[in-house]
C-alpha positions in Angstrom: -1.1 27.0 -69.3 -1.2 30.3 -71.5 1.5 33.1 -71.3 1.0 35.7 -69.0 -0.5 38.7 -69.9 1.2 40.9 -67.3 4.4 40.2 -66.0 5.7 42.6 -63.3 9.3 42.5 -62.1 10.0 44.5 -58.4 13.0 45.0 -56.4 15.5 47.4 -55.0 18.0 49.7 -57.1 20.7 47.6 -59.2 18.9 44.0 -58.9 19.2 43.7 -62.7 14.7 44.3 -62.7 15.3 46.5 -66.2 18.3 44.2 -67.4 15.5 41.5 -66.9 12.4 43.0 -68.4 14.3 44.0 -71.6 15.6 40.9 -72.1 12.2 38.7 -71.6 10.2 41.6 -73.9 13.0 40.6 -76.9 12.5 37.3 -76.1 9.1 36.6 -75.8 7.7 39.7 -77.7 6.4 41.5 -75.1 6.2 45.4 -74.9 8.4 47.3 -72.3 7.1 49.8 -70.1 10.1 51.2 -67.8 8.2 53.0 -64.6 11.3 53.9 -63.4 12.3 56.0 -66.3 9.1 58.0 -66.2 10.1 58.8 -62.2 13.8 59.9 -63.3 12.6 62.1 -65.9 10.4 64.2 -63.6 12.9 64.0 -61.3 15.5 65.8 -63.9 12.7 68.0 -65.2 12.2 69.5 -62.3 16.0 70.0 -61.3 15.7 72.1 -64.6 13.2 74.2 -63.8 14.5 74.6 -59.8 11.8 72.6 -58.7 11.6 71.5 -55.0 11.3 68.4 -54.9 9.5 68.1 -51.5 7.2 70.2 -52.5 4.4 67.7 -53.5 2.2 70.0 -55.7 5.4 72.0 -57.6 6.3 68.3 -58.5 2.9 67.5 -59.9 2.5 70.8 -61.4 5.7 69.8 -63.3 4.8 66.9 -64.1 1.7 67.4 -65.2 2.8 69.9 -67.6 5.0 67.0 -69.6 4.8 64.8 -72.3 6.3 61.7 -71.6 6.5 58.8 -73.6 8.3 55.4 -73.6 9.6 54.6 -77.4 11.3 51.9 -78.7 13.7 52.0 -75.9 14.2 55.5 -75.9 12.0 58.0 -73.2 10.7 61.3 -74.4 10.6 64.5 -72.4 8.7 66.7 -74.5 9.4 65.3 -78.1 13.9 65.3 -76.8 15.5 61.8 -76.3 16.6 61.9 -72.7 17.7 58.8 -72.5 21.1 59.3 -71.5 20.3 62.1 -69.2 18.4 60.2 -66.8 20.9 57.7 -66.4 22.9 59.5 -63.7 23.2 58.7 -60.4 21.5 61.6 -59.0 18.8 60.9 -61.7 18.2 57.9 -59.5 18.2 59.9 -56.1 15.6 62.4 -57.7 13.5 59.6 -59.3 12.7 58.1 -56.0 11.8 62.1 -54.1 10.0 62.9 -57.0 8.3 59.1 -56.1 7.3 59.6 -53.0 4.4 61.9 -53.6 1.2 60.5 -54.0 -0.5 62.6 -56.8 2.9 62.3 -58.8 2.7 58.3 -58.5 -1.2 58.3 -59.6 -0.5 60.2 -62.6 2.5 58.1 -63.4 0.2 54.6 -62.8 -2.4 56.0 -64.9 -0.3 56.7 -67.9 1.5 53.2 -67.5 -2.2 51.4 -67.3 -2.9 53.1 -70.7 -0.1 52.2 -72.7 -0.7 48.2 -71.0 -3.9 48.3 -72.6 -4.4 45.5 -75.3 -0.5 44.5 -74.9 1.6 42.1 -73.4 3.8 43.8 -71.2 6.5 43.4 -68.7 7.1 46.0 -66.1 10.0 46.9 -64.1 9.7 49.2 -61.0 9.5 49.2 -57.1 5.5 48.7 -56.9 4.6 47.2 -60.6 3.0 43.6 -58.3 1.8 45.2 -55.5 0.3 48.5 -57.1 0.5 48.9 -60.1 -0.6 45.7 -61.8 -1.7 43.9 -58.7 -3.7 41.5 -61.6 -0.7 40.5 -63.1 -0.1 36.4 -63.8 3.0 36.4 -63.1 4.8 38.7 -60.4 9.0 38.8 -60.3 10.9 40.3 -57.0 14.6 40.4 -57.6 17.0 41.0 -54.7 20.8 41.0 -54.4 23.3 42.3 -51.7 23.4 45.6 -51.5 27.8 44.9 -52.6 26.6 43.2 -55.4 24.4 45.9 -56.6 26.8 48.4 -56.1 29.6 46.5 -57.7 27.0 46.2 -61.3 26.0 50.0 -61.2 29.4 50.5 -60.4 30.9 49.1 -64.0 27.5 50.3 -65.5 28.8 53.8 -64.6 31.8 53.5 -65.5 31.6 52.1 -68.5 29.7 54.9 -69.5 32.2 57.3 -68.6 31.2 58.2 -65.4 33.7 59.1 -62.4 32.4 57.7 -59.4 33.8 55.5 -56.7 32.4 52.1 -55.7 32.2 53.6 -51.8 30.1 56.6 -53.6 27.6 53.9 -55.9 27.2 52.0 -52.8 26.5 54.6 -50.6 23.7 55.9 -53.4 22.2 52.3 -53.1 21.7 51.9 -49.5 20.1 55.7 -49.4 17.6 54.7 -52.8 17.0 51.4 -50.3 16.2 53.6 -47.8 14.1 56.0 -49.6 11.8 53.6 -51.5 11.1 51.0 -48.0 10.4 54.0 -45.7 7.9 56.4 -48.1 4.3 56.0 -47.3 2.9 55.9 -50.5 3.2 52.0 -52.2 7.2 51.3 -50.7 9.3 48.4 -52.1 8.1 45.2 -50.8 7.6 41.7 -52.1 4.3 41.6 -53.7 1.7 38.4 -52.9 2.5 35.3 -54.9 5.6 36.7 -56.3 8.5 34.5 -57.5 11.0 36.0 -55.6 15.2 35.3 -57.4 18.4 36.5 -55.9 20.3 37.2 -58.3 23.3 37.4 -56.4 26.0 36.0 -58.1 24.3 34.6 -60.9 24.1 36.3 -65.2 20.7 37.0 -66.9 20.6 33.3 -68.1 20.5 31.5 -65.2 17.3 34.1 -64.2 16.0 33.2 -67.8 16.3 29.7 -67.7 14.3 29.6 -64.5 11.5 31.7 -66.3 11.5 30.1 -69.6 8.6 27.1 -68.4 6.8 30.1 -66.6 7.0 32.2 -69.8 6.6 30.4 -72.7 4.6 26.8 -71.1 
């Protein structure tokens, strides 16, 4: 059995999906491409510019407009490293309005389709099986309760300095749940075929060591 060529990893906000993907691109040597990131940095775009963000064509206007790239880890908003800056909890809550539009999810497939091209990639996002890549070998879907996703971006946060509550990170979670199940346009949902892991409870190795024979036969 070869390696996958594709690998695709979905599930809800906080189920460790880009904890995952980083971690089997330095592994196994494939490329990253971080969806979500791309979303976020619209999303914080257009809070700069006053953009309203249920406004479908003044969010693809916007981002149209950008130049986005992924980099070595880092994203790009117009040449700037803002990395950091998307990293907020309300960079999450904008990343999934700004998601929601149709036009603004075509542009952002098409630009994650080009970058794929002659690469191994993994992929992290909310429709990477079941949209994006729907020809991928090997398809992911992570879960975990929405407690234990709050109690991980919880420590992420503050960690990083940020003064939130638990209550507050777990409220954010169930309303990103909500948000990404209920829009029209490609929702969160287990994709066919997909190996689906609750990681509930359980580190990045006992996920790894599950994907190892999958990976690298």
């Amino acid at each position: 059995m070869e390696r996958p060529e594709i690998i695709t990893i979905d599930g809800p906000a906080g189920a460790g999906k880009s904890t995952l993907a980083k971690e089997i691109a330095k592994r196994f040597g494939y490329f990253y491409l971080d969806s979500g990131a791309l979303y976020r940095a619209i999303g914080y775009a257009c809070k700069l510019k006053g953009i309203n963000l249920e406004d479908q064509e003044e969010v693809f206007n916007c981002a149209k407009s950008l130049n986005l790239k992924l980099e070595n880890g880092q994203v790009l908003l117009n040449g700037k490293d803002v990395s950091s800056e998307i990293r907020t909890p309300e960079a999450g809550l904008l990343a999934s309005k700004v998601a929601k539009h149709p036009k603004v999810r075509e542009l952002i497939i098409k630009l994650l389709r080009k970058e794929a091209k002659g690469k191994r990639v993994v992929i992290d996002g909310r429709d990477a099986g079941t949209y994006i890549f729907p020809q991928a070998q090997l398809k992911i879907f992570l879960t975990a309760s929405p407690q234990e996703r709050a109690r991980r971006r919880y420590k992420e946060l503050i960690s990083r300095g940020f003064k939130v509550s638990y209550e507050e990170v777990l409220k954010e979670i169930k309303e990103r749940d909500k948000l990404d199940k209920k829009r029209k346009t490609a929702p969160l949902k287990i994709p066919k075929g997909a190996l689906v892991i609750d990681t509930t409870g359980k580190g990045i190795e006992d996920v790894i060591k599950t994907l190892i024979p999958i990976i690298d036969p």
